[in-house]
C-alpha positions as a Markdown table, in Angstrom:
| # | Residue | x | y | z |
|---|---|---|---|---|
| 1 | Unk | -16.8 | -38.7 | -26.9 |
| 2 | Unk | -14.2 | -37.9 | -24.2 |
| 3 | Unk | -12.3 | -34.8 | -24.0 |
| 4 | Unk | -8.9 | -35.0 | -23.9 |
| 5 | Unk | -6.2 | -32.5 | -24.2 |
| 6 | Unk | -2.7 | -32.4 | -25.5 |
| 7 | Unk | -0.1 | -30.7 | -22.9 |
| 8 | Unk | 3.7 | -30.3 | -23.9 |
| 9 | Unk | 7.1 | -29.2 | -22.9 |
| 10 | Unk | 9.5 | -28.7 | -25.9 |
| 11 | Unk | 13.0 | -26.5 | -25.4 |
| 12 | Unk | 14.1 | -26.7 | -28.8 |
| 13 | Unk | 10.4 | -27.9 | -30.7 |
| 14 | Unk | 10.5 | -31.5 | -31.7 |
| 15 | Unk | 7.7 | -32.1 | -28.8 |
| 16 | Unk | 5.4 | -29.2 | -29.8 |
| 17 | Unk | 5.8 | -30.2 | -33.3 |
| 18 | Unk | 4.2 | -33.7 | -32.0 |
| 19 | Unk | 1.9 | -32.2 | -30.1 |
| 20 | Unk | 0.4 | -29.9 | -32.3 |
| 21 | Unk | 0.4 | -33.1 | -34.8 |
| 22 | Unk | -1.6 | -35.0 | -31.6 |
| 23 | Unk | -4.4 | -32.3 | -31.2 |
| 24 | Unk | -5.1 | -32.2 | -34.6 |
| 25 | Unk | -5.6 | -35.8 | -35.1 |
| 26 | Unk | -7.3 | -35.9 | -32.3 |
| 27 | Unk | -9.2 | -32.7 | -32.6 |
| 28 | Unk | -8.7 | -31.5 | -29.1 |
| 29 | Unk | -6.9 | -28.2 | -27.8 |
| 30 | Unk | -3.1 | -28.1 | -27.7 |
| 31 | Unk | -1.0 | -25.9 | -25.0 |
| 32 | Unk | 2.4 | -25.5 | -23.8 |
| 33 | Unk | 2.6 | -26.9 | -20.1 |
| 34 | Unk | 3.7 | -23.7 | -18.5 |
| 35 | Unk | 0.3 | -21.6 | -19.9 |
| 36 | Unk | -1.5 | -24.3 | -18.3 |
| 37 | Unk | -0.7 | -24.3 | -14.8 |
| 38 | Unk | -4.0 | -22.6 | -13.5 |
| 39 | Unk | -6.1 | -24.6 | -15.7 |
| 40 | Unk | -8.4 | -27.0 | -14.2 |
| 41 | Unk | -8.1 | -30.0 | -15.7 |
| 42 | Unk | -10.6 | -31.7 | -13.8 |
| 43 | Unk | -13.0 | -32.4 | -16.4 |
| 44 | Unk | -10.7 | -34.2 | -18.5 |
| 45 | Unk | -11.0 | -37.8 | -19.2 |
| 46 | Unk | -7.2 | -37.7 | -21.3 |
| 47 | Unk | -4.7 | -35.7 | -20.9 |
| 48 | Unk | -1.8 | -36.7 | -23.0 |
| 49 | Unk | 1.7 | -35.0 | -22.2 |
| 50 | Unk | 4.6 | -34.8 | -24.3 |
| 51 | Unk | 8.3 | -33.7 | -23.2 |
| 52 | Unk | 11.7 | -33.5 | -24.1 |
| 53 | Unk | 14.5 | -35.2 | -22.1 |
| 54 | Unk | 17.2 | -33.5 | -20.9 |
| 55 | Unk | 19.6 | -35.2 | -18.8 |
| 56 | Unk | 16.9 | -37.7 | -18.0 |
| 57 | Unk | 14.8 | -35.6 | -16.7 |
| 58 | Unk | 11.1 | -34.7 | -17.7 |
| 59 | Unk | 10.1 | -31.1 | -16.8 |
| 60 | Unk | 6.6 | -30.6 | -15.5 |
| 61 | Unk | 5.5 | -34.4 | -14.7 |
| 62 | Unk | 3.2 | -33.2 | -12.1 |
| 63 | Unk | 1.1 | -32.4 | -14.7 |
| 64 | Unk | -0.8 | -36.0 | -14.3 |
| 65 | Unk | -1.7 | -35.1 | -11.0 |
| 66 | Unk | -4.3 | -32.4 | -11.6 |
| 67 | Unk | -6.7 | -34.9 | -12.2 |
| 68 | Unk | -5.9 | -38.7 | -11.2 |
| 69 | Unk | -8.8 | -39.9 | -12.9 |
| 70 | Unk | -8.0 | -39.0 | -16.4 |
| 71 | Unk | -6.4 | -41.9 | -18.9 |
| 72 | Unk | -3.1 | -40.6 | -19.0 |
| 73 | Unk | -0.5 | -40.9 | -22.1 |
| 74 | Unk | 2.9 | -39.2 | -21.8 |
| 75 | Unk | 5.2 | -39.1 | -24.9 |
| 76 | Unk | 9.2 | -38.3 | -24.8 |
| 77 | Unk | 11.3 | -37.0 | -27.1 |
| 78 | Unk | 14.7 | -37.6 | -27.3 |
| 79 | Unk | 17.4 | -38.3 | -29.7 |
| 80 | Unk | 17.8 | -42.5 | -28.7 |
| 81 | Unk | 16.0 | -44.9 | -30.8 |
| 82 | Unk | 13.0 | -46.3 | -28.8 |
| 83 | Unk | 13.7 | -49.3 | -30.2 |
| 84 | Unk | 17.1 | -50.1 | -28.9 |
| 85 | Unk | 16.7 | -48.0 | -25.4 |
| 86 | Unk | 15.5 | -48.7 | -22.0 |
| 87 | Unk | 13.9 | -46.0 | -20.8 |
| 88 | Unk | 12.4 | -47.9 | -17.8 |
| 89 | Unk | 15.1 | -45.8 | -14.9 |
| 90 | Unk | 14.2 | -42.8 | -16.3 |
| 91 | Unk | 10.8 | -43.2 | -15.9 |
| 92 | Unk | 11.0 | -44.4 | -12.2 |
| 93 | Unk | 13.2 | -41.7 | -11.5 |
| 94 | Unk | 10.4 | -39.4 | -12.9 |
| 95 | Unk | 7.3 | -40.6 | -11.7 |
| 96 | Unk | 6.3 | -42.5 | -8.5 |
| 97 | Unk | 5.9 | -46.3 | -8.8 |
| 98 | Unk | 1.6 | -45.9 | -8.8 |
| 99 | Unk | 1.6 | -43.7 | -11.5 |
| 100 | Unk | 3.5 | -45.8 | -13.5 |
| 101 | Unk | 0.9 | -48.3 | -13.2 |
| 102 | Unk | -1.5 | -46.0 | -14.9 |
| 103 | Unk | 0.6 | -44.2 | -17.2 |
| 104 | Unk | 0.8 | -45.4 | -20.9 |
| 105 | Unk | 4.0 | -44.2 | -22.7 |
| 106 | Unk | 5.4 | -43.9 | -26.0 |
| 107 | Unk | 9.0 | -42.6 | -27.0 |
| 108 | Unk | 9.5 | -41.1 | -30.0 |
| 109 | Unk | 12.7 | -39.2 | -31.8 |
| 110 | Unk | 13.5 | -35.5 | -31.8 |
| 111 | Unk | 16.5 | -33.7 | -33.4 |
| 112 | Unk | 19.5 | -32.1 | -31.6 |
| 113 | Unk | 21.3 | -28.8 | -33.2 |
| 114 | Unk | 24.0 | -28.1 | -31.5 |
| 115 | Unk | 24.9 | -24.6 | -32.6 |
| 116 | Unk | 20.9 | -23.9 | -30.7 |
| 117 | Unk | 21.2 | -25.6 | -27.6 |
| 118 | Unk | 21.5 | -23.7 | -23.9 |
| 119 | Unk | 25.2 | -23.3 | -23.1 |
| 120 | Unk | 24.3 | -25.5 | -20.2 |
| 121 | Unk | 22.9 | -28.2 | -22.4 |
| 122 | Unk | 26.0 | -28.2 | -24.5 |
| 123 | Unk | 28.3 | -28.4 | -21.5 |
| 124 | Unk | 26.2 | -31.5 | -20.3 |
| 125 | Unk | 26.5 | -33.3 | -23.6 |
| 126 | Unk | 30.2 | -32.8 | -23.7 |
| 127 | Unk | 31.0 | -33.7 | -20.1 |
| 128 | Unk | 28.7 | -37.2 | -21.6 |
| 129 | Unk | 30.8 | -37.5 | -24.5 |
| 130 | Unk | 33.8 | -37.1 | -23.0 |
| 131 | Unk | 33.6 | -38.7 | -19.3 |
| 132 | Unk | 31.9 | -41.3 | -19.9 |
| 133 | Unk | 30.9 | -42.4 | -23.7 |
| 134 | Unk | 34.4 | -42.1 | -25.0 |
| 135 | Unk | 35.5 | -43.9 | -21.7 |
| 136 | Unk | 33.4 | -46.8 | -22.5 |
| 137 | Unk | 35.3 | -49.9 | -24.0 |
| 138 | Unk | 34.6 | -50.2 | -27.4 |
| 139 | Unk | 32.6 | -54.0 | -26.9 |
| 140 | Unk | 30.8 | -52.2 | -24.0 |
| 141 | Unk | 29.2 | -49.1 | -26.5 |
| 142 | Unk | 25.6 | -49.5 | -27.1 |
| 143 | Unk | 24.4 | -48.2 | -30.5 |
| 144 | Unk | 23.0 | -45.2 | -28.7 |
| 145 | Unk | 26.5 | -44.1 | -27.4 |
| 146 | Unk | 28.2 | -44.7 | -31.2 |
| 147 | Unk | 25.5 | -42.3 | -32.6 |
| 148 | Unk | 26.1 | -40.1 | -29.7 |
| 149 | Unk | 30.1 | -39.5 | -30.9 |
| 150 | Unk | 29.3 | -39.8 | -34.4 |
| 151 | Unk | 26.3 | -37.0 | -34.2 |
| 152 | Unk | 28.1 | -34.9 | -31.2 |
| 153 | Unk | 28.3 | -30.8 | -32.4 |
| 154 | Unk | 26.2 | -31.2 | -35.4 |
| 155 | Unk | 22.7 | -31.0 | -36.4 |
| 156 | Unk | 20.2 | -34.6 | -36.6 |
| 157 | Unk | 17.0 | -34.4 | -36.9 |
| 158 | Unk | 15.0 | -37.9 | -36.4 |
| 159 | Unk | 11.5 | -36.4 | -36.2 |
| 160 | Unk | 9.0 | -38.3 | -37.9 |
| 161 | Unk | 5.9 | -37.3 | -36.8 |
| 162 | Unk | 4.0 | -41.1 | -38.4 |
| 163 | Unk | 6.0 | -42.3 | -35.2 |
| 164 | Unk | 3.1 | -40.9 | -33.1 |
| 165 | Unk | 0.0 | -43.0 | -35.1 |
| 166 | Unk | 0.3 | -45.2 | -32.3 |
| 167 | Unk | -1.4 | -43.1 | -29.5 |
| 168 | Unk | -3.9 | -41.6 | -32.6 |
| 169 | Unk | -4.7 | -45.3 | -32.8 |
| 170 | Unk | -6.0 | -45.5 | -28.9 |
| 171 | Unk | -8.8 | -43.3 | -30.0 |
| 172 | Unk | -9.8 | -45.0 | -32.9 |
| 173 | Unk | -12.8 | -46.5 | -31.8 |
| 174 | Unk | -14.5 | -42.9 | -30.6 |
């Protein structure tokens, strides 16, 4: 049996909601990614990462490098459907082109409250709204950017933690 672990960066919970659901199907030790930057993960054979994105950007990616030789899974959260979104710039943005390679990832749906967010975090999401979803000719909007202006300032939530059976499925067989 291997020993993995479940890492996670969540601002406003939807990823350590996940991630605690993760560990426990898994039955492996759960931690936010900040109270495990001196750990040695060295003796790891999965390490499995979630995090929000903000601004398409994942916090704490270096995380896969404390040990190269462990399987790694990384999991987003974010408020797009995983089915209709590319995520594939935000990943290279995020994570050198070898890693990729290696990396298996899985998207999966958070929830957004508005009246909880960081000032800066609101401020982001209405310079997006305004500057350059509402600017967007209406054949050109994608079904992400219609959700965005018909969701903007209130509270979704689109957390379903079933949507993560397919990386408890991966261990399976152990």
């Amino acid at each position: 049996m291997s020993k993995k672990i479940v890492l996670y960066y969540s601002k406003y919970g939807s990823t350590a909601e996940y991630a605690k659901y993760l560990s426990e199907g898994l039955g492996c030790e759960c931690f936010p990614v900040e109270g495990a930057k001196d750990m040695d993960l060295s003796d790891c054979d999965v390490i499995i990462f979630g995090a929000g994105l903000y601004a398409g950007k994942i916090k704490h990616e270096d995380v896969f490098l404390k040990n190269p030789k462990a399987r790694r899974i990384l999991f987003t959260v974010g408020i797009a459907d995983p089915e209709s979104s590319d995520y594939s710039d935000i990943l290279k943005r995020n994570f050198s082109e070898e890693l990729l390679k290696d990396l298996e990832v899985f998207h999966l749906r958070g929830r957004l409250d508005y009246k909880n967010m960081t000032l800066v975090h609101r401020a982001m999401m209405w310079c997006l709204i305004n500057f350059k979803v509402k600017r967007t000719k209406p054949e050109d909007m994608t079904e992400d950017m219609k959700m965005m202006i018909e969701t903007y300032g209130k509270e979704v939530d689109f957390t379903d933690l079933k949507s993560a059976e397919p990386i408890l499925k991966l261990f399976n067989e152990e």
